[in-house]
Structures are given as structure tokens and as C-alpha cells.
C-alpha positions, -999 to 999 in steps of 0.1 A, spaced: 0 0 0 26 24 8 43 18 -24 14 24 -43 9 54 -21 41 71 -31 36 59 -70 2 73 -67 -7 38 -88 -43 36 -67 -71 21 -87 -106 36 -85 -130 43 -53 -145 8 -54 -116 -9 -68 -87 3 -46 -73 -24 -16 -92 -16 16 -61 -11 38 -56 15 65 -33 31 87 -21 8 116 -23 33 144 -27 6 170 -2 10 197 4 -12 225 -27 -24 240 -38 -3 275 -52 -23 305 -60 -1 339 -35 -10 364 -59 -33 387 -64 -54 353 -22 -62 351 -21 -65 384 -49 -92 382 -39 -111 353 -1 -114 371 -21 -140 396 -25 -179 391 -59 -182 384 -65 -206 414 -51 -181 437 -73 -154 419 -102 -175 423 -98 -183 459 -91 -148 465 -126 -138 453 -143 -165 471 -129 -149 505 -140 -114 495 -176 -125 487 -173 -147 518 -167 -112 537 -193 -93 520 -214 -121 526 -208 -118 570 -209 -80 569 -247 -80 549 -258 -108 569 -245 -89 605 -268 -59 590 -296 -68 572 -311 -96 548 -323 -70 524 -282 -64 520 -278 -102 515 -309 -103 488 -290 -72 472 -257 -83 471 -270 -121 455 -289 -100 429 -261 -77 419 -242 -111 415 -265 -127 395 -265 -94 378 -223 -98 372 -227 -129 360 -251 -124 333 -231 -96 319 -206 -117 321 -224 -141 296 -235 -112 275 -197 -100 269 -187 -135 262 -220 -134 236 -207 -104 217 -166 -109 217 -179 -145 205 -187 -128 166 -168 -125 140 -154 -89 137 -156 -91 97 -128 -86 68 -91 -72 78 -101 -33 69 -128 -33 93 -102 -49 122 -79 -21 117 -99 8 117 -112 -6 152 -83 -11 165 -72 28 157 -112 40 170 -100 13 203 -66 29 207 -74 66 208 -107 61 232 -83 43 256 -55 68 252 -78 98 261 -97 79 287 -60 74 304 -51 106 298 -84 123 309 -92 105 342 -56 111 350 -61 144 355 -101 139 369 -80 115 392 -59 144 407 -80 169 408 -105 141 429 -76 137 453 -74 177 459 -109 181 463 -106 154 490 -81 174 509 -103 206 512 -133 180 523 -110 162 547 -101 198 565 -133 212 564 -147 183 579 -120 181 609 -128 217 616 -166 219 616 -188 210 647 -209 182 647 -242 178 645 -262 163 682 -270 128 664 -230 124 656 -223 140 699 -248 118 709 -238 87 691 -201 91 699 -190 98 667 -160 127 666 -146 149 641 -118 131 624 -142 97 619 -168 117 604 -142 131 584 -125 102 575 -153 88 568 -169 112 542 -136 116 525 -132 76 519 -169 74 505 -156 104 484 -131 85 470 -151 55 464 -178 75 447 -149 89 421 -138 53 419 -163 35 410 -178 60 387 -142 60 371 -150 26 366 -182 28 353 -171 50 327 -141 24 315 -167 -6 313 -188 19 291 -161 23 269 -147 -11 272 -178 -25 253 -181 1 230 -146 -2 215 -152 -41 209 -185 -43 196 -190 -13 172 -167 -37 147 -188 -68 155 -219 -49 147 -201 -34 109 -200 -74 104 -231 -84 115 -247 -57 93 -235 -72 60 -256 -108 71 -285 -93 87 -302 -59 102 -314 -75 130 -286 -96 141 -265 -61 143 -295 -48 159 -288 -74 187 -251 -76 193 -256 -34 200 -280 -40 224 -267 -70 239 -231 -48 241 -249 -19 259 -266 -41 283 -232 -56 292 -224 -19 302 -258 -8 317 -259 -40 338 -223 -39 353 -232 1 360 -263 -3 379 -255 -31 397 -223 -13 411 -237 14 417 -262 -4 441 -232 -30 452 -216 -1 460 -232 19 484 -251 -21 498 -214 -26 510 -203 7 524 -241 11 540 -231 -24 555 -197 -13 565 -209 16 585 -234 -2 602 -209 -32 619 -176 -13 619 -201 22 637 -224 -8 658 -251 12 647 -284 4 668 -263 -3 701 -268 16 732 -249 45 729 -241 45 690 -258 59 663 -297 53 651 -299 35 621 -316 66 605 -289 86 608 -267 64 588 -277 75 554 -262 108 558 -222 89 560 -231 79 521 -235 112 509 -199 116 505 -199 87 480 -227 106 461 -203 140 455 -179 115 441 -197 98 419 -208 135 407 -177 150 406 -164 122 382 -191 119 362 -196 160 353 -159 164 344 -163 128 322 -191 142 310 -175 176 300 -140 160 285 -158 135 265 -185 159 249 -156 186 243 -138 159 224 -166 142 206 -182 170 197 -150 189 184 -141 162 162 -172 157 146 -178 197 138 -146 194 124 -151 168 102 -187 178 87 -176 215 84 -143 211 58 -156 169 46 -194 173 38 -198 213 37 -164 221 21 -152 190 2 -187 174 -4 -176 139 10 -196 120 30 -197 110 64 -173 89 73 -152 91 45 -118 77 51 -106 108 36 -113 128 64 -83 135 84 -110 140 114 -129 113 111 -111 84 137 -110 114 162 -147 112 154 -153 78 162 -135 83 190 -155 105 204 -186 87 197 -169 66 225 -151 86 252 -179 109 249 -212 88 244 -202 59 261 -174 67 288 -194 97 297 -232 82 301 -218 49 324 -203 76 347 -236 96 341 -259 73 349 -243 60 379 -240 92 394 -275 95 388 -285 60 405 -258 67 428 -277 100 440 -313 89 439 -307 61 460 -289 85 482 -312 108 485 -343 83 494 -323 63 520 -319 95 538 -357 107 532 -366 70 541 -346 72 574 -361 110 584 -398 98 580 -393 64 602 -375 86 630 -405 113 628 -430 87 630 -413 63 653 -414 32 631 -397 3 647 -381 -12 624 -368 19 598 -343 -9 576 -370 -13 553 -379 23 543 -340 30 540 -327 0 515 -360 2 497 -338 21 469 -314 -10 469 -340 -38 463 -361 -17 438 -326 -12 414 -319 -48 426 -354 -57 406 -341 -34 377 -316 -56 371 -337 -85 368 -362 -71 347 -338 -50 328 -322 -83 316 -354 -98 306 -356 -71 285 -327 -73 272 -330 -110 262 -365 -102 245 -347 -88 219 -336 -118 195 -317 -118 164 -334 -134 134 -322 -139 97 -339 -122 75 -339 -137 39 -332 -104 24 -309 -91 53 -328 -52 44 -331 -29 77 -371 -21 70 -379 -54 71 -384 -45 113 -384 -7 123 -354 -10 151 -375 13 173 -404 -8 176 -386 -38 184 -365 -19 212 -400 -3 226 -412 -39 223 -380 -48 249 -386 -12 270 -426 -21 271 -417 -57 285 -394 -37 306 -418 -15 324 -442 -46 326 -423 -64 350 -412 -32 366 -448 -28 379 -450 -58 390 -421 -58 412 -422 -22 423 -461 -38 438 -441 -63 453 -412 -44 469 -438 -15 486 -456 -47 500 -426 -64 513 -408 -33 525 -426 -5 535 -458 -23 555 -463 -7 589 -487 -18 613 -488 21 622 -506 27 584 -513 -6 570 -524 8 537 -495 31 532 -474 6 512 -506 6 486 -500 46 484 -462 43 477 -472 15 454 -492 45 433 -462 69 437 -439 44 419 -462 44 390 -468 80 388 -430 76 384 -429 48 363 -456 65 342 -433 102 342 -407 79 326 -426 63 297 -447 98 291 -409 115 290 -393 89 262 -423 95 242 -424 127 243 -385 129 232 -390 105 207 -419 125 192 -399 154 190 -365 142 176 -376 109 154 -382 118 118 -413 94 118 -431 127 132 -440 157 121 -417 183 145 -385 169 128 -401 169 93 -410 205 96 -376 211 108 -360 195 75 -385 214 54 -373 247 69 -336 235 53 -352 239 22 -351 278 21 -313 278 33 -294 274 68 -311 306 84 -346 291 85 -333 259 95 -317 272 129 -345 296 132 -367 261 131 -349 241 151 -347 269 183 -382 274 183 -386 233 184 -363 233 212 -382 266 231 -416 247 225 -400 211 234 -395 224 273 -433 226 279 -447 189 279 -415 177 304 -418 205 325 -459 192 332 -452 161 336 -426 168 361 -451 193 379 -478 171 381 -454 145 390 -442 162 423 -476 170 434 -493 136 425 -468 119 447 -461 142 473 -506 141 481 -498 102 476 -473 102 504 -488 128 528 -528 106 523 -502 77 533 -513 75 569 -484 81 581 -480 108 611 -454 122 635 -457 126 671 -481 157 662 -502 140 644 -490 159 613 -492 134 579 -451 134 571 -451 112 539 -452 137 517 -413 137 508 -405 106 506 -436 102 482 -419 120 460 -389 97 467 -403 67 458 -417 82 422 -382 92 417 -371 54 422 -403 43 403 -391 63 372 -356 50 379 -364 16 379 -361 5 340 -327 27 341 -305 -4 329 -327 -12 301 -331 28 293 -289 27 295 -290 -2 272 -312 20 249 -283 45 254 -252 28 246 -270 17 218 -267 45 199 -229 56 200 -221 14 191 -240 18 157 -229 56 149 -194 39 151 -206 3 133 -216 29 106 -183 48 107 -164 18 99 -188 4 71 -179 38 56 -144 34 58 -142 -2 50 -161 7 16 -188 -17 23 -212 -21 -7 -242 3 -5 -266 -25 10 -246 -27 44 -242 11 49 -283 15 45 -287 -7 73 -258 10 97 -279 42 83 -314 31 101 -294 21 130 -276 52 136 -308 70 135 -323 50 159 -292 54 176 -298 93 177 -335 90 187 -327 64 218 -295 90 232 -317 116 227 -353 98 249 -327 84 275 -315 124 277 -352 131 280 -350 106 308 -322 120 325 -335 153 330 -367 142 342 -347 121 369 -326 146 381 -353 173 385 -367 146 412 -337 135 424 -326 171 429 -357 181 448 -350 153 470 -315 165 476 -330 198 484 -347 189 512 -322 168 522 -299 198 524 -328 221 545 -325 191 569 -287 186 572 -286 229 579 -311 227 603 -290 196 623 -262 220 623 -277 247 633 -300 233 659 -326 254 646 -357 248 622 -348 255 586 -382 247 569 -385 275 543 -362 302 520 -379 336 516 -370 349 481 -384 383 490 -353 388 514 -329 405 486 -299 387 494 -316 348 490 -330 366 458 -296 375 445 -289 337 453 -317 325 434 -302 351 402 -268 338 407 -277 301 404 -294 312 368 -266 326 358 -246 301 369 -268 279 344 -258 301 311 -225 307 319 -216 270 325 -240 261 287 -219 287 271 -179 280 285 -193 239 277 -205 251 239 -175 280 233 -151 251 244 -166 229 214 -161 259 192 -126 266 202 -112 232 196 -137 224 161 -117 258 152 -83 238 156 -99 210 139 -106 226 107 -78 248 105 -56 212 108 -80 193 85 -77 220 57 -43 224 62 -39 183 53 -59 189 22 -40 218 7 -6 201 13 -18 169 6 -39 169 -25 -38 135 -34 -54 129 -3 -86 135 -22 -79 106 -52 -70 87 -22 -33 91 -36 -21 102 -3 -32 88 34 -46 116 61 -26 120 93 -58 110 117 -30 107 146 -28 143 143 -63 153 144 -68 129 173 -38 145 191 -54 179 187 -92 175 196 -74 151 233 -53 181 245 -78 205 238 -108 189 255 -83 181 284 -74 220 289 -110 230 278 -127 211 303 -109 226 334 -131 260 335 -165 253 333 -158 220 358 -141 245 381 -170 272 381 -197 242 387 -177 236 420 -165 267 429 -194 287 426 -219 273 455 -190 277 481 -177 311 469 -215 323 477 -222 302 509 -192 318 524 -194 354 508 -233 352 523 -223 334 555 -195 366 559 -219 391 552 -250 374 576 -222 377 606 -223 414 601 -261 415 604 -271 392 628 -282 366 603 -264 336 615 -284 312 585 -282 339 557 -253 320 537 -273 285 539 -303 305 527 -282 322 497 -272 287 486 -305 272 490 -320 299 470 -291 293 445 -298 259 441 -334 261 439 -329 285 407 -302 270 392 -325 238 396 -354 253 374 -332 269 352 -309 238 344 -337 218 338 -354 243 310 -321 245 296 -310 209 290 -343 203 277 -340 227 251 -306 220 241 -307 183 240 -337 184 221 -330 209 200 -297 187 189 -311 156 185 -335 168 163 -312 188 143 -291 161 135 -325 140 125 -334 161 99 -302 161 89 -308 121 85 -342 120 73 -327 145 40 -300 119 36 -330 93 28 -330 109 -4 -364 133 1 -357 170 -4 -328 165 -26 -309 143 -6 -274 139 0 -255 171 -14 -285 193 -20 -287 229 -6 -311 216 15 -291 187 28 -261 216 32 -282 235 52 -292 206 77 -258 200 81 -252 237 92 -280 225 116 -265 196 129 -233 212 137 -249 239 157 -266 212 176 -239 192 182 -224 213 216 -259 214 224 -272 176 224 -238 159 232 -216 187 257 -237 213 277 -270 194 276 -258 163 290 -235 180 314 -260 206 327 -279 174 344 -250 163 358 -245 197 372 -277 202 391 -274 170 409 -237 182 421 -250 211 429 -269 193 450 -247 168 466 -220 197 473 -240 222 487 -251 190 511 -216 181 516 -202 217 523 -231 224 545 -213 231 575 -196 259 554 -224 280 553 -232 284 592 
């Protein structure tokens, strides 16, 4: 190849040899992994026998709802296990498509080094400030009265810090892990048969989505576990068992912390890259996407992996990781307000209700089968009905259990009906879920008529098409933003009608209501992160029919996959948002109570008419729009490097073009990694800063005045706005993009002119506004109101 490189002796598009570039370097494995495989097997296996053996004493010395958790999350291992072995089994087609996976496998794993490397440090410094904040704060009268000091609270919040950042480290790797093995498996599979590809994606991303969830619920069953034997929580003179949930919220901030900067890094990058490549290879050069002629185009593919992928594991299980949270501490308030007994059941509720995801997640999963078709074309099944076949048996069985569980679990003889009430809230949930993928869907698949409209506007030139797709976004923020009001309220009147009462006989269910809708719409989250990693798996399994020069057949099948692809990341976005507005109200009241502990006073309301909680409240807006446009100027800087480096290989390399000359993709992929490194520091900085910069400005300036709580208000207010505002704004932007970058795909059926039309130009235009949108600030605005959250809750003592 190179010699017919240099002689310029190519033969024609079609007829040239399909080789490529080896940039494979030497393979990367995470330091635990070379550690492992160093150790005889036996040893190794023995080795894990006494670590579950452990586990095993310290759930059974708690609770048997740990033991029934830990068993499922297992089972759960296990049977991701089987599905990874499933996938890695097929074939990963011809030589060309091999080697072009292995370059897409060695850049995600070379930024994923490089980036939590840094995320990794930075983790570590943050854990200092915690670690002396916490050994210089007073303690609250549960932690004087249980015995519980300074330096073990502290100790303790910093180590479930740490293992927050750690696992959701983690998380992101297996999300990548999959995704860099599959997406090749899934180019072969597309030249046999649509719906076998269809399968091996979803198979892959329920590998990821099932090892996520279930450590995210392994990992806070253990460290719950851990507390209560190595604390002897429930003994005379220790601490109440409802108390307990508060030690996990360190592990929460972690998994936050990770996941936001993951989130930020990975959209930077991906979203760079591809700008790059569609402004100079489809708007410029008129090739199409994909083309191995793009210099850009393996930093592409690599994005659709450290960005997608990488980033939505760590995502999600920061979500998980903070709704569970969030309930156990909710779950533990109410039993200590209305004297329940036995509380252990309304605090690990959370862990057996994602413990049932897992189950039915996997039936789900399994619904989907491949089947040969005899003319292997991708409409002989629309993918999206057959994966809302698998979401619909899904949310079947999640019913079912979720009945189950609120029987089981939270039955008190004090309100023997109360469990059938919480039953309810966990469908208004569940419901809020379904309502909020179909409402995505109907507003970024080109099946409906939002998108359509959209593509139409192309017609009459890129203006009108941006103009279009804004006012879609604008008008796509109303229908969430009901459902999640009537949400709130439809569970909170379920909870408080509960029959549950404190001391005062005033009804105190109202909260954790609210809680248990937020687990009932969590509860499908594997199958809805299966849904998820589906997409970024076929974007790249149609990336590398495109550079492979697959005949025209295979690429229309990658084609209706990747739009699927962009339909499903968009719904589970959709998804996303909705769950965090819950899980952040939850967090909210979570922080009132932790402030009024501290403070030994009642802290029940914030008064927005006092001016300085107002400025708060504009301050947390702001915060908002200035985070959404340092995450979407960040794209913009580094796509500017992109193109300059891209146009620069096409005018001294012109024979790159009669595919005389190869394109430096090392180069491009160098460019987009530093920049997105360097690029994510600021806006990852201001999302942590910001709420302690104001807690202690306002706590400064309440000295002054005799207004001992007027820095906790500040921050409340500030979170309460930025809440709203955060919401409304990842809504529109994540909608806006994915439905951008539809129309762009429904023109590139061939309606409207099709490919290289004016019209199509002009959807492109589209797409690449939208990209920052859908794929960098929208996903990490949701991320950022749950840290909010879980930092102003961790840095409470700050603010008094």
C-alpha cells in the first residue's frame, strides 16, 4: 500500500485495496487489570471466594435485604458476564474493518488514560479541602450523641468520596470497554443481517448498563453495610440507624464529581471532532460522512466513544448513585418522625427496587432476538419498535415488582395501607418515565412531524433551518416541565394521604412520596442505559462500514441504525433530565435538613423576598448560562483547531482527495485530546466553585447583620434557581440537537434532494450547531444540578 501510495498507482473508489493506517499502539489495560492477570488463576479464584465470603458476613451482620442485594447484583455480574462473552464470540468481519477498530479502540483508551488522569488528581485535591473542612466543623447532636467525633466523620466522608470517584471512574471504562469491541462486530453483522447487528448493540450496551447499575447499588449495599458493623449502629450509645444515610452522601459528591468532568472532556472531544469533520468533509469537500478521507474522522469515532459511552456509564451511575442517596436519607427522616420500629425497610428500599431493575432489565434485554432475514434489508423491522417492544416488557415487569417491593418493604402496622400509596407513587413515576421517552421521541424521530418540519425549513437555506430548530427546542420544554409538575404533586398528596404521622399527628409522607416516584421512574434505568449505549455502538458500526467501503446494502442498514441510535440517546437524555429534576428536589430537602442539624434550629423555608436569598436565586441562573456557554465556546474553540488542521492536510496533501495520499488522523486525534483536556478545566471548576464562593461570601456578610443562617439561605435559593433553570435549559438543548441532527438524517433518505443538496447543506449547518448542544452542555447541565446538590449537602457546614 505504501508503495502504491508514493507511485500514486491507486485504482478507482470501489476498486482500490481496503487497507488502513495501523495506528494501534500497544494495547492499554487499567493498572488493577495487570495487576490481576499477574495472579494464578487458582489463587485469583480463591481470592474472590474470601471477599464474597466477607461481604457475605458483613450484609448478613446488617440486614437480609443487604444479602438479597448483594446475591442479585451477582446474578447481575454474572449475566453480563455471559452477555460480553455473547458479543466478543462474533466474528469482527474482513481485515479493513479490524484495523480501523483497533485505531477508534486505541485513541478512546489513550484519552480515557489521559483524561481520568487528570479527573483522578484533581478528585484527590478536592478530598483534601473536604478532609479539612470536615475536621474543623462542629458536629451535629445525632454524631455528639452517638459518639461519633470529628476526624471519623471526616474520615469517613472523604473515603466514601473517593469511592464514589472510583467507582464512577470505573463505570465510565466498562462503558467504553464494550463500545470499542462491539461497534466492529456490529459493521460485520450488518452485512448478514439488520437484526442480528441490531442485537449484538443491544446485547453490548446491556453488558455496560448492567455492570453500572449493579455497582452502583453494590456499592453503596457494601459501604451502607460497613458503617453499620464497623459504627455498631443500633447499640446503646451508637448511632440510630436513620442517621446512617447521611455517611453515604460523601460517596454521592464522588460519583458527581467524576461523572460531570467525564461528561465535560468526553462531549468537548466528541463533539469537536465531529464539527470538524462535517464542516471542511461534507460542507467544504462534499464527502460524505465517514469518509476515510477525512483526516478527522477516527477522532470522530473516537468521540462517539469517550464521549457517548465513557461519559453516560459515569452519568448514569451518578444518577442512581444520587437517587438512591437521596431516598435512604428521606426513608430514614420519616421512620425517626413517625417512630417506626423497624426503619431498615424504608431506608434499603432504593437498593432492592434497582436490585429488581436488574432482573427485569435483563429480561428485556433477552427479549430482543436476532433473526435472519432472507433479504438481510433494515425495513424489514423498524429497530425502534422492536427496542419499545423490549422497554414495554421492561416497564411490565417493573410494575409488577415495584407492587411487590412496597408490599414487602414498607408495610407498617402504624398505616397498613400506606405501602398501597407508595405503590401508586412508583407508577406516577414509572408512568413520568414512559410519558418523557415519548415525548423525546416524538420530537427528535423523523417518523413525526416536528423533525419533518424542521427539514423542510432546510429547504429555504441554513437561516430558517436554525431559526426552526430553536423554536422546536423553546416549544420542546413545555410537555416535560408538566409532567414533572404534576409529578411532584401527584406523589407528594400520595405520600402525605399515606397514613403516616409524626408525634403531632401531622401526615409526614409527603417527601419521601416524591422519593419513591423518583425510584419508580428510575427503575427501567438499565434497560433505558441499554437504549443509550445503543446508539454511540451503531454511529461507530456505521463509521467503519464507511471506511471499509462496504457495498451500498450494508451502509443502508448501519444508516437506520444510527438514526435510531440518535432518537434512543436523545429519549434516554429526556429521561435524564426528568430524573434529576426529582432526584434534585429530593437533595434539596435533604440539604434544609442537614442545615437545620447543624444549626439546631428549624430550617423549613427560603424567603425569596429577602434580597440577598434573591440574588442567590439570580446567581444560580446565571450560573446555568454561563456553565452552557464556556461547555459550547469550548466545542467551538477546539472544532476551530480542527478545521484549520484538516484544511491544512488537504491543501498540502492533494492527493489525499484521489485517495493518492493517506490523512494524518494521529494528528487530528492529538489535537481534539489536548484541547478537550485543557477545555474542560473551566467550566468544571466554576460548577464547584461557585456554590462555596457564595455560601461563604453570604455566610460573611449574615455575621455582620445578625443573620447567623443567611449563607445557607443564599445557597438554597441558588440551588433552587439553578435547579429550574438547568432543567429548561438541558431540555432545550438536547432536544434541539437531536433533532437537528435527525433532519439532517431524514434529507440523507434521499427526500428533499438528498445527499449534497442545498437543503441537505443546510441541515448540516444544523447539525453542527446542535452538536455542543445535544452531546456537551445538555448532558453536562444534568450532571450539574445533581452536584449542585450533593456539594451544597456536603459543604453544609460551610455556610453556618
Amino acid at each position: 500500500m505504501d508503495v502504491d501510495v508514493e507511485g500514486g498507482n491507486l485504482g478507482p473508489y470501489q476498486d482500490r485495496p481496503r487497507t488502513f493506517p495501523n495506528m494501534r499502539g500497544k494495547s492499554y489495560n487499567p493498572l488493577i487489570f495487570r495487576i490481576l492477570m499477574r495472579i494464578n488463576v487458582r489463587v485469583l479464584f480463591v481470592i474472590l471466594l474470601l471477599a464474597l465470603g466477607v461481604v457475605f458476613y458483613v450484609g448478613a451482620s446488617t440486614s437480609p435485604i443487604i444479602v438479597f442485594v448483594v446475591s442479585i447484583c451477582i446474578m447481575s455480574f454474572l449475566v453480563s458476564m455471559y452477555l460480553a462473552k455473547w458479543v466478543l464470540a462474533k466474528d469482527e468481519g474482513p481485515p479493513e474493518m479490524g484495523q480501523i477498530s483497533d485505531a477508534i479502540r486505541d485513541g478512546a483508551e489513550g484519552f480515557f488514560r489521559t483524561q481520568y488522569g487528570t479527573i483522578s488528581k484533581m478528585a484527590i485535591l478536592l478530598a483534601s479541602v473536604i478532609l479539612c473542612i470536615y475536621l474543623f466543623r462542629r458536629p451535629t447532636p445525632q454524631q455528639e450523641a452517638s459518639g461519633l467525633g470529628r476526624f471519623t466523620s471526616a474520615y469517613i466522608t472523604v473515603a466514601a468520596f473517593l469511592l464514589g470517584a472510583l467507582c464512577s471512574g470505573a463505570a465510565g471504562y466498562v462503558g467504553m470497554w464494550v463500545s470499542v469491541r462491539a461497534n466492529v462486530r456490529v459493521s460485520s453483522a450488518a452485512r448478514r443481517s439488520a437484526r442480528e447487528a441490531l442485537q449484538i448493540a443491544v446485547r453490548a450496551g446491556g453488558f455496560s448498563a448492567l455492570v453500572v447499575v449493579g455497582m452502583a447499588v453494590l456499592g453503596i449495599a457494601i459501604l451502607y453495610a460497613i458503617f453499620y458493623v464497623w459504627l455498631e449502629v443500633d447499640s446503646p450509645g451508637s448511632m440510630k440507624v436513620t442517621d446512617l444515610p447521611l455517611l453515604l452522601v460523601g460517596y454521592g459528591f464522588g460519583a458527581s464529581f467524576v461523572a460531570l468532568f467525564a461528561q465535560l472532556g468526553g462531549g468537548i472531544y466528541t463533539k469537536a471532532a465531529d464539527v470538524g469533520a462535517d464542516l471542511v468533509g461534507k460542507v467544504e469537500q462534499g464527502i460524505p460522512e465517514d469518509d476515510p478521507r477525512n483526516p478527522a474522522v477516527i477522532a470522530d469515532l473516537v468521540g462517539d466513544n469517550v464521549g457517548d459511552c465513557a461519559a453516560r456509564g459515569a452519568d448514569l451511575f451518578e444518577s442512581i448513585a444520587a437517587e438512591i442517596i437521596s431516598a435512604m436519607i428521606l426513608g430514614g427522616t420519616m421512620a425517626q418522625r413517625c417512630k417506626i420500629e423497624d426503619a431498615s425497610g424504608f431506608i434499603l428500599f432504593p437498593l432492592v427496587v434497582h436490585s429488581f431493575d436488574l432482573v427485569i432489565s435483563s429480561v428485556g434485554i433477552f427479549s430482543i432476538r436476532g433473526t435472519r432475514d432472507s433479504s438481510g434489508k433494515a425495513s424489514s423491522e423498524d429497530p425502534m419498535k422492536i427496542l419499545q417492544r423490549g422497554y414495554s416488557v421492561t416497564i411490565l415487569l417493573a410494575v409488577l415488582t415495584f407492587g411487590a417491593s412496597t408490599r414487602w418493604l414498607l408495610y407498617t402496622e402504624q398505616a397498613p395501607s400506606a405501602w398501597f400509596n407508595f405503590a401508586l407513587c412508583g407508577l406516577v413515576g414509572i408512568i413520568t418515565a414512559y410519558v418523557f421517552v415519548f415525548i423525546t421521541q416524538y420530537y427528535t424521530d423523523y417518523k413525526h412531524e416536528p423533525v419533518r418540519t424542521l427539514a423542510l425549513a432546510s429547504s429555504t437555506g441554513h437561516g430558517t433551518n436554525i431559526i426552526a430548530g430553536v423554536s422546536l427546542g423553546l416549544e420542546s420544554t413545555a410537555l416535560p416541565v408538566l409532567v414533572i409538575s404534576v409529578s411532584i404533586i401527584s406523589a407528594y398528596w400520595l405520600g402525605q394521604t399515606s397514613g403516616l404521622i409524626d408525634e403531632h399527628g401531622i401526615p409526614t409522607g409527603g417527601l419521601f412520596g416524591t422519593a419513591v416516584a423518583t425510584m419508580g421512574m428510575l427503575s427501567t434505568a438499565a434497560y433505558v442505559l441499554t437504549m443509550d449505549m445503543f446508539g454511540p455502538i451503531a454511529d461507530n458500526a456505521g463509521g467503519i462500514v464507511e471506511m471499509s467501503q462496504q457495498p451500498e446494502s450494508v451502509r443502508e442498514i448501519t444508516d437506520v441504525l444510527d438514526a435510531v441510535g440518535n432518537t434512543t440517546k436523545a429519549t434516554t437524555k429526556g429521561f435524564a433530565i426528568g430524573s434529576a429534576a426529582l432526584a434534585s428536589f429530593l437533595l434539596f430537602s435533604a440539604y434544609m435538613d442537614e442545615v437545620a442539624a447543624f444549626a439546631r434550629e428549624p430550617f423549613k423555608q427560603v424567603d425569596i423576598a429577602i434580597p440577598e436569598v434573591f440574588v442567590g436565586g439570580l446567581l444560580g441562573s446565571m450560573l446555568i448560562f454561563l456553565f452552557s456557554a464556556w461547555a459550547c465556546s469550548a466545542v467551538g474553540r477546539t472544532a476551530q483547531e480542527v478545521v484549520k488542521e484538516v484544511r491544512r492536510q488537504f491543501i498540502e496533501r492533494p492527493g489525499i482527495m484521489e485517495y493518492k495520499e493517506k490523512p494524518d488522523y494521529a494528528r487530528c486525534v492529538a489535537i481534539v485530546a489536548s484541547a478537550s483536556l485543557r477545555e474542560m478545566i473551566k467550566p468544571g471548576a466554576l460548577a464547584i466553585i461557585s456554590p462555596i464562593a457564595v455560601g461563604i461570601v453570604f455566610r460573611i456578610f449574615g455575621y455582620y447583620n445578625g443573620q447567623p443562617l443567611l449563607g445557607a439561605k443564599v445557597v438554597a435559593s441558588m440551588l433552587m434557581f439553578a435547579t429550574v433553570s438547568g432543567i429548561l435549559m438541558a431540555l432545550f438543548l438536547n432536544t434541539a440537537g437531536g433533532a437537528w441532527d435527525n433532519a439532517k438524517k431524514y434529507i440523507e433518505t434521499g427526500v428533499l434532494g438528498g445527499k449534497g443538496s442545498d437543503c441537505h447543506k443546510a441541515a448540516v449547518t444544523g447539525d453542527t450547531v446542535g452538536d455542543p448542544f445535544k452531546d456537551t452542555a445538555g448532558p453536562s447541565l444534568h450532571v450539574l444540578i445533581k452536584m449542585l446538590a450533593t456539594i451544597t449537602l456536603v459543604m453544609a457546614p460551610v455556610f453556618l
